[in-house]
Phi, psi and omega in degrees: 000146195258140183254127170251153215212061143245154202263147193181124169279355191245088179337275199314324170283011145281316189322316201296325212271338212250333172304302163306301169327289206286341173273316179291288185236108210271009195273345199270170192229096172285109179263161158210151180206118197297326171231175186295293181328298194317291177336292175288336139326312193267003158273337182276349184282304214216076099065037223295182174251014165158138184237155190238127214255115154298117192265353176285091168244169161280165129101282220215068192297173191284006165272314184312313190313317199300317198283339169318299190303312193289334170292350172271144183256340150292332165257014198285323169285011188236114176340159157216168171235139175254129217233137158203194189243354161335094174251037171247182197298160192311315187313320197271007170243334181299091156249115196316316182337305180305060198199000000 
């Protein structure tokens, strides 16, 4: 069964993403966690197949999480897609750190 991860400080966009998710695979298991700490907790407990990453948060944005996540030798190999509403330059969404 495919397990999704997504981290999103913003309820209404998990409601939204877990809505999309489960019409795309609806057979998958959807986690979620409103911040990053949380978040990562809830990838090292249950091993998701992919996590969909807000980069925008309070406290902790989804680049810091992402490095978390890649310095862990349990999660380090699970895809992340980074979701965000940056409508400013390539530049300014791209970050290496994350890798």
């Amino acid at each position: 069964m495919l397990k999704i991860l997504a981290i999103d400080d913003n309820n209404d966009n998990l409601i939204s993403l877990k809505a999309i998710v489960q019409d795309a695979f609806p057979e998958s298991f959807f986690y979620s966690a409103l911040n990053g700490p949380k978040g990562i907790d809830v990838a090292t407990a249950n091993d998701p197949d992919v996590i969909l990453l807000d980069v925008i948060m309070p406290d902790m944005d989804g680049f810091e999480v992402c490095q978390i996540l890649k310095k862990n030798e349990r999660t380090r190999d699970i895809p992340v897609v980074f979701l965000t509403a940056n409508t400013g330059s390539k530049e300014s969404r791209i970050n290496p750190t994350c890798s």
